[in-house]
Structures are given as structure tokens and as C-alpha cells.
C-alpha positions in Angstrom: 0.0 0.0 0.0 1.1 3.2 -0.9 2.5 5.9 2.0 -0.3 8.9 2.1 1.6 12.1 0.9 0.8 13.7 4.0 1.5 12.9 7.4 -1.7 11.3 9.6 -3.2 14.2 12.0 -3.2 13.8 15.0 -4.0 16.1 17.5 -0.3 15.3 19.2 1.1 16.4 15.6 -1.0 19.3 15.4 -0.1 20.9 18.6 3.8 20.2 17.8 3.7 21.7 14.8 2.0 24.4 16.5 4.7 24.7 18.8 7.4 25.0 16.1 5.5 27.7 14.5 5.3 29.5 17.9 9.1 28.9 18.2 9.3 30.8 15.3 6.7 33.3 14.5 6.0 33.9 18.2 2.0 34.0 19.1 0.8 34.1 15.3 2.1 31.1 14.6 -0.6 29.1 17.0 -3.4 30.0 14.1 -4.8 27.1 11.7 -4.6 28.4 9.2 -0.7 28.7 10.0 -0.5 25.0 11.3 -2.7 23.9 8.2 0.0 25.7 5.9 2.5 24.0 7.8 1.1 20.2 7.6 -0.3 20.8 4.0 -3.6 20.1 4.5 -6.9 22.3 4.7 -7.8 24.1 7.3 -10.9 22.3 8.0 -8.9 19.4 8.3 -7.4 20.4 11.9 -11.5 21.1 13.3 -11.6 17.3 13.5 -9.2 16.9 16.1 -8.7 20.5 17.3 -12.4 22.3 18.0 -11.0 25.5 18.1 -8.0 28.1 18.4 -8.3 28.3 22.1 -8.0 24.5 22.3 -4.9 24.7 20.2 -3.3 27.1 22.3 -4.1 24.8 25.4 -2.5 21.6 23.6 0.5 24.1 22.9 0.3 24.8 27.2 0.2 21.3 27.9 3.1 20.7 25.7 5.4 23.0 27.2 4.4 22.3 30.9 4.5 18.5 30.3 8.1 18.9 30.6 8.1 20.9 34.2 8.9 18.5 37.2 5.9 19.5 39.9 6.4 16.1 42.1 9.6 17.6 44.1 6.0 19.7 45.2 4.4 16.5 46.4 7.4 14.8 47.5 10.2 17.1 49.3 10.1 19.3 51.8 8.4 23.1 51.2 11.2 24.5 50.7 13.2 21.7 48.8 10.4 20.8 46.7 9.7 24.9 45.7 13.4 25.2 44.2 13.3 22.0 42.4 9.8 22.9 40.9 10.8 26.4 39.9 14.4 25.6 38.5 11.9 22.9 36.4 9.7 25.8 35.3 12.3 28.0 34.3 13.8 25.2 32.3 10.4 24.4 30.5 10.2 27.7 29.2 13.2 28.7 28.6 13.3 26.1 25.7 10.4 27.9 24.2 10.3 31.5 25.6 8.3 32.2 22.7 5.4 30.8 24.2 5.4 32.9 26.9 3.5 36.3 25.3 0.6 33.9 24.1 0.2 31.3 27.3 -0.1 34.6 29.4 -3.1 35.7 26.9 -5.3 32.7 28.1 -6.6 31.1 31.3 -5.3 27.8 31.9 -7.6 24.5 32.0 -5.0 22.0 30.8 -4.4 19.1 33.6 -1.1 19.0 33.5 -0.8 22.2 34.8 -4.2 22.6 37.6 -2.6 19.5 38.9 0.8 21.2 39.6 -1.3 23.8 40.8 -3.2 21.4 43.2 0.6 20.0 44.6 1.8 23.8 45.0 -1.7 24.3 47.2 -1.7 21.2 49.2 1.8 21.8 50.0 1.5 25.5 50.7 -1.5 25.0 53.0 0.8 22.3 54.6 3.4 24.6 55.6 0.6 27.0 57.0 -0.5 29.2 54.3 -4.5 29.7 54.4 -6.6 28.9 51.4 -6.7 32.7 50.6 -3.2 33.0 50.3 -2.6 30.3 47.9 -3.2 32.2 44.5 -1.1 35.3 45.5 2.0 32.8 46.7 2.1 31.1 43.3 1.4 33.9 40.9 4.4 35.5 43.2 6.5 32.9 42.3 5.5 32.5 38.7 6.1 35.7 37.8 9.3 35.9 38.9 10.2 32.4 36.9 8.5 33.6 33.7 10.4 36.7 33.9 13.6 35.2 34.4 12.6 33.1 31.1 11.9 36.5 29.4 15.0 37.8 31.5 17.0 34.8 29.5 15.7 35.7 25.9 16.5 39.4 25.3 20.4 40.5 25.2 22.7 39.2 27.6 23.1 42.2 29.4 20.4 45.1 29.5 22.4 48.2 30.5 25.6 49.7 29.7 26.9 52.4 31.6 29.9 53.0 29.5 31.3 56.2 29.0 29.1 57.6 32.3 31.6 56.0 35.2 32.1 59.6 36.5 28.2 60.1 36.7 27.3 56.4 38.1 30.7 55.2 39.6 29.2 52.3 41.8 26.6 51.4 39.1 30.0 51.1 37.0 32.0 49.3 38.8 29.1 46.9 39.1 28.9 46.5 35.3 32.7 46.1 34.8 32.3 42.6 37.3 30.8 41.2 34.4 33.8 40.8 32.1 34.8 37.9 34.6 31.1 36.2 33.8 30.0 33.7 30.8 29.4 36.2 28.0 25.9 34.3 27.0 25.0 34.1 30.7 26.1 36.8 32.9 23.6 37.9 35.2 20.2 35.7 33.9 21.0 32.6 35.8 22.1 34.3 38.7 19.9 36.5 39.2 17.2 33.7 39.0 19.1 31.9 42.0 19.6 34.8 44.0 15.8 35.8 44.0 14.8 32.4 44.3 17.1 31.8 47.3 14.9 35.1 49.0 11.8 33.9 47.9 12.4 30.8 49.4 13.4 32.3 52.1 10.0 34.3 52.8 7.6 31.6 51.7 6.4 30.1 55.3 3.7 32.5 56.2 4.9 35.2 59.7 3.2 33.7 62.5 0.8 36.0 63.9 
């Protein structure tokens, strides 16, 4: 039997290929038309295993956090299981910061995720954090990993005092440190442990 020209659609292939475009176009390339394009088939094609752009965008979410580690949340201490989980985020996204402008767009409904959600919860009201307090703690600690990820993608270094030492002299001298760093890498990474480390730090709640 002869191989079909095209490759079988799935909605696994759909939603990788969605992902690539995203990669590359940022947020317009999670469109159906787009992914159609991509896969050579007719957009109608996709509606029978994708019901609509939102859903795409979701199966483009679930790919991305499949690959985030949320059981040191279940299974370590607060603490230990917090930096393991965010180092994991970080990680995730970082391989497709891309992503980020369009995931933020949408509310999330994909399992994979509202399950790490329900770990971070459980383990936050273990530690003594009341129900009320559960959102604000995790969209503290989100934001801070997405924008280390969006921290990561723009130029390796976001300032340059140069030629204004006499005007900023501390500022300056902070700035030259960085010749002794990794030219790719010089502040992202450590930045994202240092704030980490002080979140950490702060996430029991103060007893009253």
C-alpha cells in the first residue's frame, strides 16, 4: 500500500507543529490556518481533532508544561520541593520563551498544569498558608520564573553604563564585574538563584 503524501493528523502532531511555528513566529504562529499551511492540509482538516484556536493554544500549554517536574512539590520538603519545581519551570520555558506572550493571553484549563497547581496548594496549606493565600503565593513565584525566562531571551546584558563612570561610579563598577562572567550568561541565571534563594526564604507565612 502506498505511504499517504501527508503525514496522519493527530492532534499530538498538530499541537507540535503548533509549537514549532510558535518557536518561530511567536504568538501568530498558534493560528490554523498557519498550522494547516504548515502540515499541507486544509484548514478544515485540523477542526476534526482540534475544536478551536483556544483549544490549540491549550495543547500548545500542555506541551510546554509537560516537561516541568511538579512532584519535588508532592514529594520534598516546602522549601526543597519549591526550588526544584521552579528551576523545572524555568527550564520548561526557557526552551520555548516564545510561548510565553501567548500562554499569558489565556486562562489555563489544561491538567497537566491545575494539577501542579493542586501540589503547590496542598503543600503550601501544609506549611501553614491559608486557602486565601494560595493564588497570591504562586502567581508571586510564577512571575518571577517567567520573567527570568523573558529575562533569559532578550540580550545578555540590559544596560551599559559605558562612557558615564564619573556620573554612576558604583553602578560602573558593578557593570565592569561582568567581564569575569560567561558572556551568553552573565547575570540571567544568577539572578534567578539569587531571588529564588529570597523567595524561598520568605515563603512560610509570619506567624501572627
Amino acid at each position: 500500500m502506498a505511504r499517504p503524501k501527508q503525514p496522519l493528523l493527530s492532534r499530538d502532531l498538530i499541537a507540535r507543529t503548533a509549537l514549532a511555528l510558535v518557536d518561530q513566529h511567536g504568538s501568530e504562529g498558534a493560528s490554523i490556518r498557519r498550522v494547516a499551511a504548515r502540515l499541507g492540509v486544509n484548514p478544515t482538516s485540523l477542526y476534526h481533532h482540534v475544536p478551536d484556536r483556544a483549544a490549540l493554544v491549550e495543547d500548545v500549554r500542555a506541551l510546554v508544561s509537560a516537561s516541568i517536574d511538579s512532584e519535588p512539590l508532592r514529594t520534598m520538603a516546602w522549601e526543597d520541593g519549591l526550588r526544584a519545581w521552579a528551576r523545572s519551570y524555568r527550564a520548561a520555558f526557557a526552551r520555548h520563551p516564545r510561548t510565553v506572550p501567548l500562554l499569558m493571553s489565556t486562562r489555563s484549563s489544561t491538567p497537566v498544569v491545575l494539577n501542579a497547581y493542586e501540589y503547590f496548594a496542598v503543600a503550601a496549606e501544609g506549611v501553614g498558608w491559608s486557602s486565601r493565600d494560595v493564588l497570591p503565593l504562586l502567581t508571586a513565584f510564577e512571575s518571577f520564573v517567567i520573567g527570568s525566562v523573558l529575562d533569559m531571551s532578550g540580550p545578555p546584558v540590559m544596560f551599559d553604563p559605558s562612557g558615564q563612570e564619573q556620573a554612576l561610579p558604583r553602578f560602573a563598577a558593578a557593570f565592569e564585574t561582568l567581564s569575569d562572567e560567561d558572556p551568553q550568561d552573565p547575570v540571567a541565571t544568577r539572578a534567578f538563584e539569587l531571588g529564588l534563594r529570597m523567595l524561598i526564604d520568605s515563603s512560610r507565612p509570619t506567624p501572627v
